[in-house]
C-alpha positions in Angstrom: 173.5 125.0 150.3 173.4 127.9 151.7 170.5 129.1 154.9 168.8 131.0 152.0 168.9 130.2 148.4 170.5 132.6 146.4 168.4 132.5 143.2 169.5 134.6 139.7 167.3 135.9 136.8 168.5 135.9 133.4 166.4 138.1 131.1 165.0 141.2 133.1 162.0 141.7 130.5 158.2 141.4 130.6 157.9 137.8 132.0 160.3 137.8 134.7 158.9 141.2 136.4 155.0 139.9 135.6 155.5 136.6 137.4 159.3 135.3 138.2 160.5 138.3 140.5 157.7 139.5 142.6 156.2 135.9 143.2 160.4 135.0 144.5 160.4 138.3 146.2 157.6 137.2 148.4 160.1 134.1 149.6 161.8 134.1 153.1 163.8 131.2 151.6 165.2 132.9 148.8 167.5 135.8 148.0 167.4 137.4 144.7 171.2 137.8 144.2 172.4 138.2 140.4 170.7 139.7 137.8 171.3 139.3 133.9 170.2 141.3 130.4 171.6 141.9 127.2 170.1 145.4 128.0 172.2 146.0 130.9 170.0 149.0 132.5 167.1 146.2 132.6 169.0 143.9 134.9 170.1 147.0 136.9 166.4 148.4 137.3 165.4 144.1 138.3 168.1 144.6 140.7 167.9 147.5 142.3 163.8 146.8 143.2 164.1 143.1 143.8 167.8 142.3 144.5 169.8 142.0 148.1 172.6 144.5 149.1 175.3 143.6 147.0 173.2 142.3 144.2 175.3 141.8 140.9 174.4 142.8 136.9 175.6 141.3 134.4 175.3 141.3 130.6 176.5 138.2 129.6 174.6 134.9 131.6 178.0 133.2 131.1 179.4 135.3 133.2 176.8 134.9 136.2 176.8 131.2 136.1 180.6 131.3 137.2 179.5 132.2 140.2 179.6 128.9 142.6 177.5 130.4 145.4 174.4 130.9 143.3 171.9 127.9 143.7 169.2 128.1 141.2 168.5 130.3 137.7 165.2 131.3 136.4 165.7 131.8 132.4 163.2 134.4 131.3 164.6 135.2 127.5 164.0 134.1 124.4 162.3 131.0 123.0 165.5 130.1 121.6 167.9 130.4 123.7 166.0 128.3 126.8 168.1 125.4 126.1 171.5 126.5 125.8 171.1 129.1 129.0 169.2 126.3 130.8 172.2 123.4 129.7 174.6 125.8 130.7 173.4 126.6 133.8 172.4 122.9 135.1 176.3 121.8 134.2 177.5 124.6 136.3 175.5 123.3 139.7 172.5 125.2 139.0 168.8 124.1 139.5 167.2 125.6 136.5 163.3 126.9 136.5 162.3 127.6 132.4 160.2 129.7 131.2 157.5 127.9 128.6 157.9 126.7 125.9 160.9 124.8 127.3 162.5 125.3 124.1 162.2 126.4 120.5 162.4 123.3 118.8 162.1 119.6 120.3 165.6 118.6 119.8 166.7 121.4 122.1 163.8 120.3 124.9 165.9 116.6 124.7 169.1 118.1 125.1 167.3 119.9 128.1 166.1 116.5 129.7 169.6 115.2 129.2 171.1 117.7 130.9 169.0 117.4 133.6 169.8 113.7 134.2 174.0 114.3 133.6 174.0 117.1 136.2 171.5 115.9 138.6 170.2 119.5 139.0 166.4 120.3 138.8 164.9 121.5 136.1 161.0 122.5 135.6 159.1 124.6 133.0 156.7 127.7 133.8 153.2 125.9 133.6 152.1 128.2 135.7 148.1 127.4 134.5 148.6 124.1 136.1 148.4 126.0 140.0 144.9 127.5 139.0 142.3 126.3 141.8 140.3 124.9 139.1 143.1 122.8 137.3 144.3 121.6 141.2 140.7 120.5 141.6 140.4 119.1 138.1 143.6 116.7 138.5 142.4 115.4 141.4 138.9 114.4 139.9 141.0 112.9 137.0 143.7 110.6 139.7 140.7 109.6 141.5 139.2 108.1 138.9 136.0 109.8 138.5 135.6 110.0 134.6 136.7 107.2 134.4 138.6 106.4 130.7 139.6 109.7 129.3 139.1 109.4 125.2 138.3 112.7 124.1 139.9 116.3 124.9 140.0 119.5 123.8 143.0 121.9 124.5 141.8 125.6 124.3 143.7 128.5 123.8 141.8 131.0 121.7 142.0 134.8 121.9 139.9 137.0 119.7 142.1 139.6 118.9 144.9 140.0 121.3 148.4 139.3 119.3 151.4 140.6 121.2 152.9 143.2 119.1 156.1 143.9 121.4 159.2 141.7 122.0 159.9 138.8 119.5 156.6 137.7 119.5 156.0 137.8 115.5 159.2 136.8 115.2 159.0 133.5 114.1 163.2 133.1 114.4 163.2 134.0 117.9 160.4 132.1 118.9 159.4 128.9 116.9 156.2 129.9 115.8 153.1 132.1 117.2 150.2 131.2 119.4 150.5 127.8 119.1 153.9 127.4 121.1 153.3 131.0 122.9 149.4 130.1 124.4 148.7 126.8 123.0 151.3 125.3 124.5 149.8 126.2 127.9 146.5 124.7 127.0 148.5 121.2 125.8 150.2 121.1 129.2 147.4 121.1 131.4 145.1 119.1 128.4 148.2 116.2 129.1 148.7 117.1 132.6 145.0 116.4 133.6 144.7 113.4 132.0 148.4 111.5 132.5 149.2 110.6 129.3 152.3 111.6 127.8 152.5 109.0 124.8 151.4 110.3 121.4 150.5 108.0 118.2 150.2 110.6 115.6 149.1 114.3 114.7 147.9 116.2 112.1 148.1 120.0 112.1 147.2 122.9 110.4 148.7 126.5 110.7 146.7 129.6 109.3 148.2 133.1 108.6 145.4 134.8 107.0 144.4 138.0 109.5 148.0 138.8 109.9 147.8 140.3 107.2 145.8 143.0 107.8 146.8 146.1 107.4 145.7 148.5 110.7 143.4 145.2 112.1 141.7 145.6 115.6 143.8 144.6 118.3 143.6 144.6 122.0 147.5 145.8 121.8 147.1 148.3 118.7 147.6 146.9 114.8 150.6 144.7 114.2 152.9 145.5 111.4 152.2 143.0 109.0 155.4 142.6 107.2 157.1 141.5 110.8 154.1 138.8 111.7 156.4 135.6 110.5 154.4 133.6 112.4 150.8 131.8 112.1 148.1 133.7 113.6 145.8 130.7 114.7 146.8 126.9 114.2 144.9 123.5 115.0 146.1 120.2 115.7 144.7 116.9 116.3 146.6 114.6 118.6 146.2 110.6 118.8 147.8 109.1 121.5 149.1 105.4 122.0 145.7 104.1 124.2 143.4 105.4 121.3 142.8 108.7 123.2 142.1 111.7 121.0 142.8 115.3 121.9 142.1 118.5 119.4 144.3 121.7 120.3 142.9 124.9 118.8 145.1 128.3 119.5 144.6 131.7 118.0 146.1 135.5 118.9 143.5 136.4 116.0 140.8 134.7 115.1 136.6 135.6 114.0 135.0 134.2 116.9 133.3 134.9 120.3 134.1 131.6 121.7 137.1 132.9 123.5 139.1 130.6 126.0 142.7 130.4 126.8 144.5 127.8 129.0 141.7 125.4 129.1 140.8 122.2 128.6 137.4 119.7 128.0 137.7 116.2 128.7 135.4 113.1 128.1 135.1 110.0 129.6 133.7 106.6 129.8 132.3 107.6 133.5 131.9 111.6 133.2 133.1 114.8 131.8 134.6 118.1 132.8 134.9 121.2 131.3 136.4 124.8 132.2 133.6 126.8 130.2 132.0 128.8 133.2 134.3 127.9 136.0 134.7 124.2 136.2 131.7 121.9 134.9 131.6 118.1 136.0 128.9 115.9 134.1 128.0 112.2 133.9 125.3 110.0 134.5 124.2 108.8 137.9 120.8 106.9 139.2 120.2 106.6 135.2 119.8 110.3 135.5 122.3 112.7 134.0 123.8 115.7 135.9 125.8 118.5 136.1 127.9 120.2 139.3 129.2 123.5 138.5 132.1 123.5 141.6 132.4 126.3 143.3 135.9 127.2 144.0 137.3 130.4 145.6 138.8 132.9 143.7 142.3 132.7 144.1 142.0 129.6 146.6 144.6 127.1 146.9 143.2 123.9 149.0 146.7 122.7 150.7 148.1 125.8 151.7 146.9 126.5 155.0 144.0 128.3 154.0 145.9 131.1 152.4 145.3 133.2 149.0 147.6 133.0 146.1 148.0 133.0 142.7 148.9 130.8 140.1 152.3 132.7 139.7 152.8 132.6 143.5 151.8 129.3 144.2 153.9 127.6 141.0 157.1 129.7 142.6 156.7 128.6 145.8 156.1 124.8 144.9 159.2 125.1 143.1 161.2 126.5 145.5 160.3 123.6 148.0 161.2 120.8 145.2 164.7 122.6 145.6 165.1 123.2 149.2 163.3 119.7 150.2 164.6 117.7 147.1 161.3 116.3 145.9 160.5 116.0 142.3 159.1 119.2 140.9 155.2 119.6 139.5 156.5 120.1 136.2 158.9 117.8 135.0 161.4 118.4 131.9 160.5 115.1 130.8 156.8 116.2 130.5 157.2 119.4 129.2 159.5 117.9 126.3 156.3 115.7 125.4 154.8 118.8 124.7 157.4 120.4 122.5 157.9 117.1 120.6 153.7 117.9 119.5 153.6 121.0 119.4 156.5 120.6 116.7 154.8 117.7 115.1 151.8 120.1 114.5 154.1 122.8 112.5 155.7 120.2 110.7 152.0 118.4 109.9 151.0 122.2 108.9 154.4 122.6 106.8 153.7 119.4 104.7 150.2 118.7 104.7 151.3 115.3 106.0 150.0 113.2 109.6 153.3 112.9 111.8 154.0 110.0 113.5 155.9 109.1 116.7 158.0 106.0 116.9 
């Protein structure tokens, strides 16, 4: 491996210019080298603000990962084409950083874990909400035992009235389903995450699509075009795992309500509870009195890195980029993040046939 890692992006759209590229850019350790879009002039415009001297463009990702000297991909398209750009690029030498969901359906997100394990490459999934000061904090309250036996959670991940209306979004072929893998799945990550327990029972699910619909509906991205929203427009599962914990997972891009929350979680235990409602919340019981400690935690804080500011984004790139360069295990593992497809898909199928799902 080279002094630098020379890192690719394939799929030059929305999320890879958001998040992926400037967080990389900010890297010593990396150089942005190859750049891939089925819209060619995308990967040139990626390229030509974030790439090195030299950097290559490329329409066709199959292309790219001939090239031995590049060391890790970021895949940024799609929902449904993570796994077969993600397989391909692991069995060509390439550590592999996904963007959520890892995959469209849960038989792809296996295939993705296999992969993994035949190559011996890395491979992680963008959970980027995990790397909020608050989650950071949260996990540690949870490893340290402090509410004790974790029985009850809520995953949150409601919007109001904010459904994407560009990209593939509504497209239920492109991307598996609607808020429910697009935002939900971020709130199931960090609900499991939190809590360290990857082993679901059962689930039972329900999928609505009743405000997508609308013709010319409020919207915080202007009215969706209802005969294109082929997905659900809020969804609900509830999630029994093996040790008798329960958690509920709500998600909504549209939804009648004011109680509005996205990428958070409530849990409750035998020795305390936590929530993310205003900031973080801890409660429990002490002295046979109960309390509450609303933890103050600066904005944009992260605790082990030398006192400096950074996001989420920044902070999840740069983690990841260590894992590589100082082969440890990465935050996010593929075998977690394929726990979470596996439900999430449990909770369309539940929704699809009325019927609890069950997990051998």
């Amino acid at each position: 491996m080279s002094a630098k890692l020379k890192v690719a992006i394939i799929g030059c759209g929305g999320i890879a210019n958001g998040k992926h590229l400037p967080s990389l850019a900010k890297l010593d350790q990396v150089e942005l080298v190859a750049f891939c879009d089925i819209v060619l002039e995308r990967a040139q415009k990626a390229a030509d603000k974030y790439g090195v001297v030299g950097a290559k463009v490329y329409e066709n990702y199959l292309e790219l990962l001939n090239d031995a000297s590049i060391d890790v991909v970021h895949v940024c398209t799609p929902n449904d084409s993570h796994a077969d750009i993600s397989i391909a690029a692991l069995e060509s030498g390439k550590h592999v950083m996904c963007e959520k969901p890892m995959a469209k359906t849960a038989a792809d997100a296996r295939r993705m874990v296999e992969a993994a394990k035949r190559s011996g490459k890395k491979l992680t999934i963008g959970y980027n909400n995990r790397f909020r000061p608050d989650s950071l904090y949260l996990k540690k309250v949870c490893e340290e035992g402090d509410l004790g036996d974790i029985y009850y959670a809520k995953a949150h991940a409601i919007r109001r009235r904010a459904v994407p209306t560009w990209g593939v979004f509504l497209d239920e072929e492109k991307q598996g389903g609607g808020p429910l893998i697009d935002i939900g799945t971020h709130a199931l990550d960090l609900t499991l995450w939190v809590m360290n327990n990857y082993e679901p029972k059962a689930v039972l699910g329900t999928a609505f699509h009743k405000l997508s619909q609308k013709e010319n509906a409020a919207n915080a991205w202007g009215p969706w075009d209802p005969s294109k929203f082929t997905v659900e427009d809020s969804a609900v599962g509830m999630i029994t795992m093996k040790n008798g914990a329960t958690i509920v997972l709500e998600s909504s891009w549209a939804l009648n309500t004011l109680d509005v929350k996205e990428a958070k979680c409530t849990l409750c235990g035998t020795e305390g509870g936590a929530d993310m409602e205003e900031g973080l919340r801890i409660n429990g019981e002490k002295h046979s009195r109960l309390f509450q400690n609303n933890i103050q935690l600066e904005a944009g804080g992260v605790d082990f890195y030398d006192g400096k500011k950074e996001s989420m984004q920044d902070t999840e790139i740069r983690l990841w980029i260590d894992a590589v360069i100082n082969d440890k295990q990465p935050t996010v593992t593929p075998e977690q993040a394929c726990v979470v497809s596996e439900i999430l898909e449990a909770i369309y199928e539940s929704a699809r046939t009325g019927k609890a799902v069950y997990f051998d």
